[in-house]
N, C-alpha and C positions, 0 to 999 in steps of 0.2 A: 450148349454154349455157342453164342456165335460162332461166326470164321474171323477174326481179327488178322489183323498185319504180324507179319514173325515177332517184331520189337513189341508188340502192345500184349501178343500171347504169352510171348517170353516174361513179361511183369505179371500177369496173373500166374502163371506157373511159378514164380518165385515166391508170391504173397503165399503160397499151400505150403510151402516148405521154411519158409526164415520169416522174423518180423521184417520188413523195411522200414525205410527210418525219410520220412519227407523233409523239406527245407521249413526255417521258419518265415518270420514275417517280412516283408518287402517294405513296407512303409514304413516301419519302422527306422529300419536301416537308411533309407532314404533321407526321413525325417532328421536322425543323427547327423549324418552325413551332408544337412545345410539344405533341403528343399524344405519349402516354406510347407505349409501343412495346408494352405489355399490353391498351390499349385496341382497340375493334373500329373500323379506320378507317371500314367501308363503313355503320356506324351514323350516320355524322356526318351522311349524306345526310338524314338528319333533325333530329338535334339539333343542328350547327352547318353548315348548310348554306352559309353564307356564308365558310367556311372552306375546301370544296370549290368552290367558283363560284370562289375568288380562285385557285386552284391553277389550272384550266383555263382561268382569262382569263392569267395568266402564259405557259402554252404556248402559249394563239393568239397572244399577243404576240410571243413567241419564231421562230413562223413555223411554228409543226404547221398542217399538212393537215388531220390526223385528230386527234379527242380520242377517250381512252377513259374512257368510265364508272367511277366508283369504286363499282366490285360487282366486281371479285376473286372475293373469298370470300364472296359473297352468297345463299350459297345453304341449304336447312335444313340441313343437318349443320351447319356450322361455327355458323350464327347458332342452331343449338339449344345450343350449347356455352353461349351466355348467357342463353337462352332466352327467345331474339328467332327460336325457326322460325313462329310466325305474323305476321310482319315481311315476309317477303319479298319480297311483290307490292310492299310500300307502299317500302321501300328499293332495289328495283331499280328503277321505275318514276320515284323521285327522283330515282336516281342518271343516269338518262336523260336527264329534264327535266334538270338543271343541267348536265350538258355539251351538252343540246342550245342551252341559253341563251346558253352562252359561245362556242360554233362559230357562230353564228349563219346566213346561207344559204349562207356561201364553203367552209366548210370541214365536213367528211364526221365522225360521231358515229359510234362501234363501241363493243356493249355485251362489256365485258368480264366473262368468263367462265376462271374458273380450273379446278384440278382438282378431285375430292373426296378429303376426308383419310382417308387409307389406315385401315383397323381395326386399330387399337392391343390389344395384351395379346390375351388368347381372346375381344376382341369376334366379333360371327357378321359375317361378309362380305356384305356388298349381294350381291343379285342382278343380272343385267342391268337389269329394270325395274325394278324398283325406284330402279337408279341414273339409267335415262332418266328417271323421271317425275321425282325433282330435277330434273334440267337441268332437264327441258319447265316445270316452275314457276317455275324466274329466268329462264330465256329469252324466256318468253310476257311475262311482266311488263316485261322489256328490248324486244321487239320491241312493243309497246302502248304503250311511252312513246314509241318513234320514233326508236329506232336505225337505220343504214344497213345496217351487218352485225355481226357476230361477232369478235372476236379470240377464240380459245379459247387460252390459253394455258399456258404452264411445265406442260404435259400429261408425264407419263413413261410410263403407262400409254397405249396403242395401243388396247386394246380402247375403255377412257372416253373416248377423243376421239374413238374414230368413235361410240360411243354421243350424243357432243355434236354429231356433221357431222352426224347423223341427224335428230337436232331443228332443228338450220338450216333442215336443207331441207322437214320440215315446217311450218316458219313462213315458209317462200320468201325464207329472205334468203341472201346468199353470210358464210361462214367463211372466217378463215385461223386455219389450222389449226397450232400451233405447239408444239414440243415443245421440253421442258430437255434438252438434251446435255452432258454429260460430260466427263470422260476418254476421252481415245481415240474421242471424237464418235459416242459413243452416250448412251443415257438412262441412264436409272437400274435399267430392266427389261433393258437389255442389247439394247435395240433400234437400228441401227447406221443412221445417214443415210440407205444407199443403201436399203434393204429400206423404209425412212420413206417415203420420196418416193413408190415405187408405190405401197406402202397405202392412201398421204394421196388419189395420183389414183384411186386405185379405188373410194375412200368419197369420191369427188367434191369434193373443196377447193379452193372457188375462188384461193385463196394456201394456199400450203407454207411452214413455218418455224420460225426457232427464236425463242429469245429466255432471258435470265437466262442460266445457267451461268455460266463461270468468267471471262469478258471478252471484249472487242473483238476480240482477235484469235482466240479461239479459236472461237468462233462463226463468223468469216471462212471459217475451216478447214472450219466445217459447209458452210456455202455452197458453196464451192468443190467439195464433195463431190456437194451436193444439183442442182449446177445442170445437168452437163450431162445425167442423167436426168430431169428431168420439164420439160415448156413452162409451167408455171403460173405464174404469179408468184409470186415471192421475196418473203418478210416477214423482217425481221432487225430485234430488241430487245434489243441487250446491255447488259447491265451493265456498269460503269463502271469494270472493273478490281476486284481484292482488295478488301473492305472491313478496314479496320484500327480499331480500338480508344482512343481519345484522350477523355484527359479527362470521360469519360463517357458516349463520344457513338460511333458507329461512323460514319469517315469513309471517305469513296469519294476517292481520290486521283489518278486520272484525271483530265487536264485536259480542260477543250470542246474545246481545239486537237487534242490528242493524239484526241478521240473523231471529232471531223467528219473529220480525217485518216484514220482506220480506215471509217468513212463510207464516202468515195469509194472507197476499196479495196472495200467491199461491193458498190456498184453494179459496179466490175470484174466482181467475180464473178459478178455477174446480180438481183441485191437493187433491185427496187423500190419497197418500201416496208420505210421505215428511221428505226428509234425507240429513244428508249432504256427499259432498263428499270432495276433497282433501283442506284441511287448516281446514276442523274442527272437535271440540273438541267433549268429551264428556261434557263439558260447554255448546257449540251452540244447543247441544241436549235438553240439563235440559232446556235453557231455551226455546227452541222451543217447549219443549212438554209441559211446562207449557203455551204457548204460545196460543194453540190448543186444548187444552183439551176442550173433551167435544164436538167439533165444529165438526156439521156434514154438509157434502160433498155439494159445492152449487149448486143449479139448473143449468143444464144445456141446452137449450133448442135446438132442433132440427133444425139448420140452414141452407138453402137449400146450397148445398157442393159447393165450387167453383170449376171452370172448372180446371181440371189438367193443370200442366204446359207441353206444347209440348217441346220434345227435342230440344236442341239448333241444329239451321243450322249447316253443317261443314265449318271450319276455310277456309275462303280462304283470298289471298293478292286481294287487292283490283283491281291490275293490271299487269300482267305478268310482272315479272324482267327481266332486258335486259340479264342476263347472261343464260336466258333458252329459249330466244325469235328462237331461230336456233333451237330447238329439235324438230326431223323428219324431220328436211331439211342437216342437219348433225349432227356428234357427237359434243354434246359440251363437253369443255376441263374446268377445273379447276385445278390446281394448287397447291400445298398448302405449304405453308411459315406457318416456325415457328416465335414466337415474340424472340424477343433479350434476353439476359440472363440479359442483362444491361440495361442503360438507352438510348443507341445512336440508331438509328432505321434509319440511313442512309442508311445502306447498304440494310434493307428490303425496304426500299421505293424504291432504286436502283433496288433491282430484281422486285418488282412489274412492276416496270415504262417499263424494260424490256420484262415482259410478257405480261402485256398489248399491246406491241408495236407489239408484236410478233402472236398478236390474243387470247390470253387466255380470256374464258370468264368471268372467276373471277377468286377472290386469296379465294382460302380455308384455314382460319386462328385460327390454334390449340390453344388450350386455355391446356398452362401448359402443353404439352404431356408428357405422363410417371412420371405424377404427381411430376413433379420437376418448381421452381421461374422462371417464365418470366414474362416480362412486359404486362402488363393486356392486354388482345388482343381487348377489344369492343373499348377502349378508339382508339387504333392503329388502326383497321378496317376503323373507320371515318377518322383518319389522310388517311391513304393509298387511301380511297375514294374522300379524298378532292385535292388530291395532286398527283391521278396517272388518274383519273375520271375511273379509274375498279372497278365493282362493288364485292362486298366482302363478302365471305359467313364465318359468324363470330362461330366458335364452340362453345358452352356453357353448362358447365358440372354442376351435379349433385352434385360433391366430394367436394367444395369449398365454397356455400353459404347455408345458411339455406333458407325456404322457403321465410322468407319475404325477405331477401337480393336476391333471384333468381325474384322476385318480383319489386323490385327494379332496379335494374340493367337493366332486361329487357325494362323496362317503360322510362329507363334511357338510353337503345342502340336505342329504338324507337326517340326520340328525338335529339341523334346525326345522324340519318337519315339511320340507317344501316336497311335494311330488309328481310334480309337473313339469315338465323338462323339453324345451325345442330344442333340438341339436342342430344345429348350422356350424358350417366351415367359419362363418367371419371373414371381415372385409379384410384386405390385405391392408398391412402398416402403413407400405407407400400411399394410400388411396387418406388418410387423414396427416398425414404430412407432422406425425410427433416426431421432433428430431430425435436420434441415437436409441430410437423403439425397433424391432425387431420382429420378424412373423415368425412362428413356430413353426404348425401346422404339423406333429408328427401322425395325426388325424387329419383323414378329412368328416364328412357330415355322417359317411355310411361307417366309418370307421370308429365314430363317438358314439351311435347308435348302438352299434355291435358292441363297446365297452358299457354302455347303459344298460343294454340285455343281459352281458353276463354280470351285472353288481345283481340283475334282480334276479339271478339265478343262484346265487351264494359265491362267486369266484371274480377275481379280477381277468384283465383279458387275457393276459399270460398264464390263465389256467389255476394259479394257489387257489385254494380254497379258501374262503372267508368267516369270521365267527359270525353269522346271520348272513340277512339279505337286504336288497332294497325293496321298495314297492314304488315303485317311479312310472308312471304313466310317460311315455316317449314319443314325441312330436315331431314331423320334418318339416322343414320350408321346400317352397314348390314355388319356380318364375315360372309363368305363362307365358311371359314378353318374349318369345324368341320367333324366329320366322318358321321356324317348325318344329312341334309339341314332342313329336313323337321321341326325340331321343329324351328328353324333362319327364316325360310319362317311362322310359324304360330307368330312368335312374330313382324315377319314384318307388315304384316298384319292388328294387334294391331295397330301396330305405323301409318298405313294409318289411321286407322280408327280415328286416335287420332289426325289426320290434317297434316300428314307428305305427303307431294309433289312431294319428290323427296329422292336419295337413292344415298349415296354413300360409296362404299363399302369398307373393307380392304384390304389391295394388295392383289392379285392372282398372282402366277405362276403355275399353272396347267393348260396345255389346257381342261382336262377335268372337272377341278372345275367349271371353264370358261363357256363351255358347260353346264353343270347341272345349272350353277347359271342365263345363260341368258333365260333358257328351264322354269323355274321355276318362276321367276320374270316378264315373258311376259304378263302374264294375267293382271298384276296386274295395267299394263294404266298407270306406271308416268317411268320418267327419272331416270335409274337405271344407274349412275356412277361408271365404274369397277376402280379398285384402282390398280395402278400400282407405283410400287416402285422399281424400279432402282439398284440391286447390284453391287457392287465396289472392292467388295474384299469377298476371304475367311470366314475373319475374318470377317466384317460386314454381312453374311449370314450366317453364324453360330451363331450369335450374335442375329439376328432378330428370326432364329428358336426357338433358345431355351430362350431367355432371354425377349422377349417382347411377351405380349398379346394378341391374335386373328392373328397372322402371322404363316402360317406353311407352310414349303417347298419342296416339292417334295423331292426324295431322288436322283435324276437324277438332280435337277438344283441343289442340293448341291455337286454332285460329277462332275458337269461343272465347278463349282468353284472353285475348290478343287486345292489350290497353287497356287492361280490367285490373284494378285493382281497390286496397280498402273494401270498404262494405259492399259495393259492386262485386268486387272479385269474390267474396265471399261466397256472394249469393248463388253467383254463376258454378263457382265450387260446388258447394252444396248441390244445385240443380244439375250436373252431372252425376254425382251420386245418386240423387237421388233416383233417378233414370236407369241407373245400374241395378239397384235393389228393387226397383218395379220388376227387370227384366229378368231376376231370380226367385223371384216370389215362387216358394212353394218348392222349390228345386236345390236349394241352396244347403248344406248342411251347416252351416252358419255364416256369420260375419267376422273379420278381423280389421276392428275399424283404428286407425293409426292417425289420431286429429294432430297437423301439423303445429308447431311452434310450442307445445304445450296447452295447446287453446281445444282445454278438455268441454266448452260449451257446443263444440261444432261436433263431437261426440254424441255429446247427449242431444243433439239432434237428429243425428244420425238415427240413432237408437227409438226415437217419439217417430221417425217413420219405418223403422223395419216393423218395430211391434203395431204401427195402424197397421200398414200393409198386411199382417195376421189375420186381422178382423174382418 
């Protein structure tokens, strides 16, 4: 074992001998106690610190061991969200001093340490360092104020918590190392108790654990999983049962009785140190610790480890789609229709009926583009499937459901037969201006990809097992338009890795975006679909430059259009295009042609010269 500080040695020599009994939830208390639920609680360590000192003297009251620091989310991402990231030192530092003032010499102070918040929409992803040198900023500032150890907590991701055990133990203090479990007692990444436990001991955590998820007892179930693999000591923080909705206020309806009763069940299982986290009181404490007194830590015996789980296979369709069965024998062509603003969908099943007839080998069908009301496109994919027999590759964004409605839905397009699927993040709410609409986004594109691969591996992403599977072919969008590919090509990548088959891209007009983007994507082995978009006028290409997302235009094809419009503009449209598919010819793994206005004749022209160009 390390060499720790006397105080942080003195707490693991105690966890071998007694349970301890940690504080429960902060926010909570806070919440009661009149902070709005939009405010930043871990600010208060400054502006009403005497709000936080009374919450931690109620837990020592109560009978905690350990206090944890209110710095959660103390760290720059979240506090630049207010932007309070030059904060950091001076609120994590606060937040030390005032639990260190209310534990006073009897009882052991842990700076609490949460996750980092996932990158939402086409944000760029942290690097590794990047994400240590966060931690190593709240953590240096928590260990300086004179914490004992670590809680690193409600972690889902594996990689950033051993990214956070790393800085522990370069600031020499012990972590307990704790993840959110799920359904079916895995995370959120689909990482499953038993595989936890080694990881936790091989990135060296002085306590393994969980805490948050869905209750008392279902965290029990962790435990029971986690114990007889590793000798470390047990940290266990659940929540308080369900939260439910009254009167304006979200209540935990778990009793103390009912928690310290689930309590002693945890030390059964091997839980020596045991807290609550979000819905409880300093009541579930009193009585938990009355609950535990005295009870020391149970045998746990040395159980030969079970075999790690191997990584899941990669996602595949169970059988080539007929709309990719021609690629490397020509380019395949896709299409893409928008849904109607209304309810009538004659005229879309019209142009489908048309493109089909015309050879397209699907309808590429946007879901809401530019995050403005159209009629739901999975439901309309199946109509257009049943009704035109083209097969339909349905978009499905991030910005609109939560995870178990993305969940749903999908399990729900598998059954009306659709199985073709792009996954893209989705344009943000703000960018279509629906008043009182909202973005989700508990997904981003690599993150819907990864929930698409495991429906077609029998399990949801949180790991339950499913009665069947899907057979879902998985597609990414890919922009060119950036001043340099290279980071677009490393997130592509991702998106292969994550079960994506094929690629279709954002319009191009540049022959030499063109060039770079087909130079760069040949390695990569799948159907890279260039995206061509058809201008019509002036106004409509000045319109795309500057007013729509991942579209940008030459400075030369906006001065071809420049006073061009009607049939003129048309033509010049088109003859851009067509220019772009001369300069593919033969190299191209298809087309993804997106004729604006609904004006599916500039389509099917498109389409009379990729197929000459063939010949």
């Amino acid at each position: 074992m390390p060499a720790y500080p006397p105080r942080s040695q003195r707490f693991l020599e105690l966890l071998a001998q007694r349970v301890l009994v940690g504080d429960g939830a902060m926010g909570t208390l806070l919440y009661q106690r009149g902070v709005a639920l939009d405010a930043n609680f871990e600010h208060l360590n400054l502006v009403r610190p005497q709000l936080v000192t009374a919450v931690h003297a109620d837990y020592a009251a109560a009978g905690a061991d350990l206090l944890e620091t209110n710095t959660f989310g103390a760290n720059r991402l979240r506090l630049g969200a207010i932007g309070l990231e030059h904060r950091v030192a001076a609120i994590n530092a606060a937040g030390a001093r005032l639990a260190r003032e209310a534990a006073g010499a009897e009882r052991f102070v842990a700076g609490a340490v949460g996750p980092l918040p996932q990158a939402r929409a086409e944000e760029q992803e942290l690097d590794a360092e990047t994400k240590r040198e966060i931690f190593r900023e709240q953590m240096t500032a928590l260990a300086d104020g004179g914490v004992d150890l670590f809680i690193l907590e409600t972690f889902s991701s594996l990689e950033d918590l051993r990214l956070a055990l790393a800085v522990a133990a370069e600031l020499g203090l012990p972590a307990s190392a704790q993840l959110a479990f799920l359904e079916g007692g895995r995370t959120r990444e689909g990482l499953s108790a038993e595989n936890a436990a080694s990881a936790l001991e091989q990135a060296d955590a002085a306590l393994i654990g969980a805490n948050c998820g869905a209750g008392p007892r279902d965290l029990l179930a962790v435990l029971r999983r986690l114990a007889p693999l590793t000798q470390r000591p047990l940290a266990a923080f659940a929540n308080s049962g369900f939260p439910q909705y009254r009167e304006g206020r979200f209540m935990y309806l778990a009793t103390p009785e009912y928690f310290a009763a689930m309590g002693r069940d945890m030390v059964a299982a091997g839980a020596t140190l045991i807290g609550g986290c979000c819905g409880t009181t300093p009541e579930h404490i009193a009585a938990l610790a009355q609950a535990l007194r005295d009870l020391e830590p149970a045998a746990r015996p040395s159980l030969p480890r079970r075999p790690e789980e191997a990584p899941p296979p990669p996602a595949a369709a169970s059988a080539a789609p007929s709309f990719l069965a021609a690629w490397g024998q020509r380019p395949v062509i896709t299409v893409e229709l928008d849904p109607p603003r209304g309810l009538n969908c004659d005229k879309i099943l019209a142009a489908a009926g048309q493109l089909r007839a015309a050879g397209a080998d699907a309808i590429s069908l946007a879901e809401n583009p530019l995050a403005r009301i159209r009629m739901g496109n999975l439901a309309l994919a199946s109509r257009i499937q049943q009704s035109c027999g083209v097969s339909v590759i349905a978009h499905v964004t991030c910005r609109d459901r939560n995870l178990i409605g993305l969940h749903s839905e999908l399990m729900g397009a598998h059954l009306l037969g659709l199985r073709n699927i792009l996954a893209v993040t989705g344009d943000p709410v703000s960018l279509g201006g629906e008043a009182g609409a909202s973005s989700v986004f508990d997904l981003n594109s690599i993150g819907l990809l990864e929930l698409l691969a495991a429906l077609n591996q029998g399990r949801n992403l949180l790991g339950a097992e499913l009665d069947g599977r899907t057979e879902f072919l998985l597609g990414a969008a890919f922009n060119p338009n950036v001043r340099s590919m290279e980071g677009q090509i490393r997130r592509l990548e991702k998106k292969i890795a994550a079960g994506a088959r094929f690629v279709q891209t954002q319009p191009v007009y540049s022959p030499a975006v063109l060039e770079e983007l087909l130079e760069r994507t040949a390695p990569l082995g799948i159907p890279v679909l260039v995206g061509i978009l058809p201008l019509v006028s002036e106004r409509n290409a000045e319109f795309l430059h500057n007013e729509v997302p991942g579209i940008s235009l030459p400075d030369e094809v906006r001065r071809r259009m420049r006073g061009r419009s009607g049939e003129e503009g048309i033509r010049e449209g088109l003859a851009i295009a067509a220019e772009l598919i001369a300069a593919g010819r033969g190299r191209v793994g298809g087309w993804y042609l997106m004729p604006p206005f609904g004006k599916v004749d500039l389509a099917l022209s498109l389409m009379e010269r990729i197929r000459a160009e063939e010949r």
